[in-house]
C-alpha positions in Angstrom: -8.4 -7.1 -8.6 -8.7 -10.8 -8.2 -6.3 -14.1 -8.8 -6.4 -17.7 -8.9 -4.9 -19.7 -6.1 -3.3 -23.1 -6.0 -6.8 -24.5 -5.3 -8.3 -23.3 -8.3 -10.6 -20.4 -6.6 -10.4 -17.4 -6.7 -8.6 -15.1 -4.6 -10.3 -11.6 -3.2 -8.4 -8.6 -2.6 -8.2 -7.2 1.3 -6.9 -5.1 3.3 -5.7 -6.9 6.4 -3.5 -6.7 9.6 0.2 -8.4 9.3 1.6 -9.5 12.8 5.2 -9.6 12.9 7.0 -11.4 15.8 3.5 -11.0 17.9 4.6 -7.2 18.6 4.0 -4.8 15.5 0.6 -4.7 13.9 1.0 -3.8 10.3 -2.4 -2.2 9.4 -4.4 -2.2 5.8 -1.2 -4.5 4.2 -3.2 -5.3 0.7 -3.3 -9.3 0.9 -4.7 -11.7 -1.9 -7.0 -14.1 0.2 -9.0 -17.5 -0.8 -12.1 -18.3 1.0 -12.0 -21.7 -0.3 -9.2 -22.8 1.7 -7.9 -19.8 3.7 -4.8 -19.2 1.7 -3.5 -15.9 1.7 -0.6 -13.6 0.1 0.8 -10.0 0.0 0.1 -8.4 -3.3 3.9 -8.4 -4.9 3.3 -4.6 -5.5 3.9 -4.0 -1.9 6.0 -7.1 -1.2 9.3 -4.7 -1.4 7.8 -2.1 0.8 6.7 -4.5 3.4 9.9 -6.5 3.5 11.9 -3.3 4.0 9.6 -2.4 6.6 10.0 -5.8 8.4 13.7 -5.5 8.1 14.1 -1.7 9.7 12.0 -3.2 12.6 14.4 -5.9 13.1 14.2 -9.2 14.8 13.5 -7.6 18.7 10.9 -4.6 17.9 8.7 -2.7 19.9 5.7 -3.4 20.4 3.2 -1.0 18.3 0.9 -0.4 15.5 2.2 0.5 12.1 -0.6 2.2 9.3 0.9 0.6 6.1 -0.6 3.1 3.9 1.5 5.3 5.1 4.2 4.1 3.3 2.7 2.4 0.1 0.4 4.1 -1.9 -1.1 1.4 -3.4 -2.4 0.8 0.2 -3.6 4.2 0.4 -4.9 3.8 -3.1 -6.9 0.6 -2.0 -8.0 2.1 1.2 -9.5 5.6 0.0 -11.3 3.4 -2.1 -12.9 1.6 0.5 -14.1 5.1 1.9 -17.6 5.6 1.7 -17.3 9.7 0.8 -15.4 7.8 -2.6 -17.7 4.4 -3.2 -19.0 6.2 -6.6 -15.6 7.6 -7.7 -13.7 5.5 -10.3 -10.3 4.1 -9.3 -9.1 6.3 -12.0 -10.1 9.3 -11.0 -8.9 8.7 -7.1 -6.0 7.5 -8.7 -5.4 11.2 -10.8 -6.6 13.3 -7.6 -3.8 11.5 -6.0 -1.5 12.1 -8.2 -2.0 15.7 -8.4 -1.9 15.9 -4.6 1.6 14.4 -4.7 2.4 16.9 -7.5 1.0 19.5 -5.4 3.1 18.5 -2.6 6.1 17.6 -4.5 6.6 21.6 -5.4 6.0 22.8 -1.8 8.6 20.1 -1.3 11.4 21.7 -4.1 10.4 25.3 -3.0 11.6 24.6 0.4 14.5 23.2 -0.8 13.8 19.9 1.4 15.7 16.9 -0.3 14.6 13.9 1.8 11.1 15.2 1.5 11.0 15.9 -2.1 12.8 12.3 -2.5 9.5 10.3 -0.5 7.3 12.5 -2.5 8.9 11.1 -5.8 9.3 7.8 -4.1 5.5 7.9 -3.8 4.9 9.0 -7.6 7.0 6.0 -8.5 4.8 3.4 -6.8 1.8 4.5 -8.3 3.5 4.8 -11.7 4.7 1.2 -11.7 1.9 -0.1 -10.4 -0.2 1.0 -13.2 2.2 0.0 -15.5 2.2 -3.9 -14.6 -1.2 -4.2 -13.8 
């Protein structure tokens, strides 16, 4: 997954740590990079999630550490890949194991009648779902 930046290079995908207000680290936030000349963005995929994140921590948080493929699963996604038990896996075939974890999980979910968690569970199936579709 690569693009071009305003310099003309090309940008590398990575996962990186976001500082916000000097006191939360966001860990493995997906971030388009340049080498060239040290430009980087968040991958829009993930924009929402992070920028909903930011907001919940508002403008006087704690200080801590935040894993941010805990809450996007293209972030997961990216990091199992990076895992050296997966290096000769296909993306598409983490991508279905994945997917029928979440499945997996989403029944336990229903059968325990648990609304909020069935709700994440389908909220995770959706980012992987639109995700594949615009990229």
């Amino acid at each position: 997954m690569q693009k071009y930046c305003k310099c003309g290079r090309t940008m590398n995908l990575r996962l990186r740590t976001v500082i916000y207000q000097n006191k939360v680290d966001i860990e493995n936030v997906p971030i388009y990079s340049c080498e060239a000349c040290g430009r980087s963005e968040v991958v829009p995929h993930v924009k929402p999630e992070l920028t909903s994140l930011i907001g919940k921590l508002g403008s006087k948080p704690d200080k801590q550490q935040l894993f941010f493929h805990e809450l996007s699963e293209v972030a997961f996604l990216l990091l199992k890949v990076t895992e050296k038990e997966h290096m000769n896996d296909s993306m598409e075939k983490i991508v279905e194991e994945r997917i029928n974890e979440l499945l997996d999980i989403l029944l336990l979910a229903q059968s325990l009648g648990d609304e909020p968690w069935t709700e994440e569970i389908r909220k995770r199936l959706s980012q992987i779902t639109q995700s594949a579709i615009s990229t």
